[in-house]
C-alpha positions, 0 to 999 in steps of 0.5 A: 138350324131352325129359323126364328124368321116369322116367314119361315116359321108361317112356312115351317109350323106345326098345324097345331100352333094356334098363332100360325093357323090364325096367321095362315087363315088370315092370308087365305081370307084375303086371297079369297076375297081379293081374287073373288072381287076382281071381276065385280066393277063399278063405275063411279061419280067423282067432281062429275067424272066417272072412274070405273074401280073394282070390288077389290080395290076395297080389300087393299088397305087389308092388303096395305096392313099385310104388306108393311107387316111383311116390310117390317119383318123383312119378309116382302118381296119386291120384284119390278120395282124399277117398272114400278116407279118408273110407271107411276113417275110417267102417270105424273109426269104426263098428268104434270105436262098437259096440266091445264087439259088435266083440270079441264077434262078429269079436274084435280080430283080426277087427275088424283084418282088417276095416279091411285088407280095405278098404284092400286094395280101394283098393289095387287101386283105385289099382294099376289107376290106375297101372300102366296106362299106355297102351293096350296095357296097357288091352289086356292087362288086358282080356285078362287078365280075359277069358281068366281068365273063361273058366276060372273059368267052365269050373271052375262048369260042370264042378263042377255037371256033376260034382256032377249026374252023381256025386251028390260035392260039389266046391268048385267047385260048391255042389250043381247050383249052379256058383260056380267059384273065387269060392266063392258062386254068384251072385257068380259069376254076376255076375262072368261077366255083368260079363266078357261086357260087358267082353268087348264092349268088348275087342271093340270096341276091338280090331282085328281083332276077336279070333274067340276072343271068341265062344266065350268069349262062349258059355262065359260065358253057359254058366256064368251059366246052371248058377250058377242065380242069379236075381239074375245072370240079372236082372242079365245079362238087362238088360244085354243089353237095355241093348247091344242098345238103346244099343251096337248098330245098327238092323241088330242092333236089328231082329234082336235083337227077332226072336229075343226075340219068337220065343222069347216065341212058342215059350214061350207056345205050349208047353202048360201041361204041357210047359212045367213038364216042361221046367222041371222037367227039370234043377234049374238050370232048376226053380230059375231057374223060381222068379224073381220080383220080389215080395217078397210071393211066398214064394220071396223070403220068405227075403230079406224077412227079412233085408233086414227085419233089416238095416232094423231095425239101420240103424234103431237106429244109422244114423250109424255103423251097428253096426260092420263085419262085426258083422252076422253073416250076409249081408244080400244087399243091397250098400246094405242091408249098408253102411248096416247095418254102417258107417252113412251115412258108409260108405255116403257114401263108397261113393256118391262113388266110384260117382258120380264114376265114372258120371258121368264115363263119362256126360260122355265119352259126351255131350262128345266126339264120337270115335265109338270113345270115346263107345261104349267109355263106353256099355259101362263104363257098361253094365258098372258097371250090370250090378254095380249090379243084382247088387248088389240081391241080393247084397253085393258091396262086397267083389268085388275086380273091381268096384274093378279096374272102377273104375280101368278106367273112371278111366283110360279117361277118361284114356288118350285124352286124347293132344294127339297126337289118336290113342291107338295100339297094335299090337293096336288101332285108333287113336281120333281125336279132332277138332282142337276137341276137342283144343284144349279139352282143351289148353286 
């Protein structure tokens, strides 16, 4: 039987249909654009208050049009709903209970861009959720993302080598420090870490593997380099560790100790006074040479303080928090800073999304056997960890590409559920699934 559904006939069409090419081209352009958008970040002046927004949160009202047509047809997917509600009732909520500090400190406009910046993030959520709707749309929001990556990157790394060289700020840098367009240097970092992952799994499920990649790779890697964001190079540094124990063969196992042991060798090896020349030969390096992981050690007494703060006032109103945005500066602690601003109902509903998808990545690892599928959950699960140790030392709640990760992993689980057994695409190798596996997901 053919189905008369508009969704299943966007699905099913003849690409000689005038009406579904239209429709389909719409969907790709808003994909585009929403994923090219996402890293470009401003701050702006709202009653005296600066509220950072990104790019692609002017795509959403296209967004908004695309998701009540899917409504009325019937055609929307909503999962986390619960979560959904339940995070902005606590935005409101905390807002509500420290309603004198909320018109001191953001006023009712600011406290009203507060509650619209996360439903804006469910948006994106659910946009991904519902404008991919095979793999060749998976295909070109990855590509989308990576290609975006790359310039995002190019503008930090011309923006410190411009502010080193002429000694002129640039918006592109902050000092020696290359942030891009995202206007903060270690969420720039973190965003290039997250797109090197992605970045392995674009090349895993594409076939050919796209040479252009490895260049990109290069360029991604450059980039976390000159942030000099200790919290991204930790964040980078594990989740290499991370493929190179749980994504690659004993081939690249093998080689990947090698080349780590030697350049341990070559550290070592140096003289005391060679290596600090070394370090000290650009800031980027001198600062990188600062790491630790010691909160005793005083090149993280800065963060000690705040973390101290943001203690301190989740002490004096754990439920509600002291209302969203009321903190008045950065707690550099995702988890720190939804406790401190929106109690355990904010942080409640941050740990239902994060469950629901780290768990579900961790079921299609261990239930199906499809080796393709089991690896592409093994690098969504990288990926999400690699945002989870960025988060550590700085607040990313608000990065627009974690919610874009989000979706990507709810319909990665969803996509190859085809009781056909393979999920095709001109681009992409198909992924079989067994005929035991098929008859339970039938069934």
């Amino acid at each position: 039987m053919v189905s008369t559904n508009f969704g299943d006939r966007l699905l099913l069409c003849d690409v000689n249909e005038p009406f579904s090419i239209s429709v389909a081209r719409l969907r790709n352009l808003l994909i585009v654009f929403l994923v090219a958008a996402m890293p470009i970040t401003r701050a702006i002046d709202l009653g005296g208050k600066q509220a950072n927004l990104a790019a692609s949160d002017l795509i959403l009202p296209f967004g908004i049009v695309f998701l009540v047509s899917q409504a009325l047809r019937g055609r929307i997917r909503l999962p986390l709903a619960g979560a959904c509600c339940l995070s902005i009732c606590s935005f409101v909520l905390s807002i509500l209970a420290n309603w004198d500090l909320s018109l001191l400190k953001k006023g009712t406009t600011g406290s009203g861009v507060e509650i619209g910046k996360i439903i804006f993030l469910w948006i994106h959520f659910y946009l991904i959720v519902n404008l991919i709707q095979n793999r060749r749309d998976l295909s070109l929001l990855l590509k989308t993302w990576l290609l975006s990556s790359g310039l995002v990157a190019l503008s930090g790394i011309a923006g410190s080598v411009a502010y080193q060289t002429t000694g002129v700020e640039n918006s592109y840098a902050l000092m020696f420090r290359a942030q891009g367009t995202l206007g903060d240097c270690n969420l720039f970092a973190a965003h290039l870490a997250l797109s090197f992952v992605l970045t392995l799994l674009y090349r895993r499920l594409s076939t050919p593997v796209p040479l252009w990649t490895l260049p990109l790779m290069l360029l991604q890697i450059t980039g976390i380099l000159f942030s000099a964001s200790r919290g991204g190079m930790l964040a980078f540094a594990l989740s290499l560790t991370a493929i190179w124990t749980l994504s690659s063969s004993l081939r690249t196992k093998v080689a990947g100790a090698a080349l780590t042991l030697c350049a341990a060798l070559f550290l070592v090896a140096l003289p005391d006074a060679e290596k600090d020349t070394l370090l000290s030969s650009n800031p980027v390096t001198a600062r990188l040479a600062t790491f630790t992981v010691s909160l005793q050690d005083e090149q993280a007494a800065d963060r000690k303080e705040l973390w101290q703060g943001a203690w301190n006032q989740i002490a004096a109103a754990p439920i509600f928090g002291m209302g969203r945005g009321n903190y008045g500066g950065q707690v550099h602690n995702t988890a720190l800073e939804i406790l401190c601003e929106t109690g355990m109902l904010g942080l409640v509903s941050y740990a239902i999304l994060a469950y629901w998808s780290v768990a579900g990545l961790l079921l299609e690892r261990w239930s199906y056997p499809s080796h393709e599928v089991a690896t592409g959950a093994r690098i969504l699960l990288i990926a999400l960890m690699t945002v989870g140790v960025s988060g550590m030392t700085i607040s990313i709640e608000n990065y627009r590409g974690l919610w874009v990760l989000f979706g990507v992993g709810e319909l990665y689980r969803r996509l190859y559920r085809d009781t056909t057994g393979e999920w095709m695409a001109p681009d992409m190798a198909p992924i079989r699934l067994t005929p035991d596996t098929r008859a339970r997901i039938v069934s």
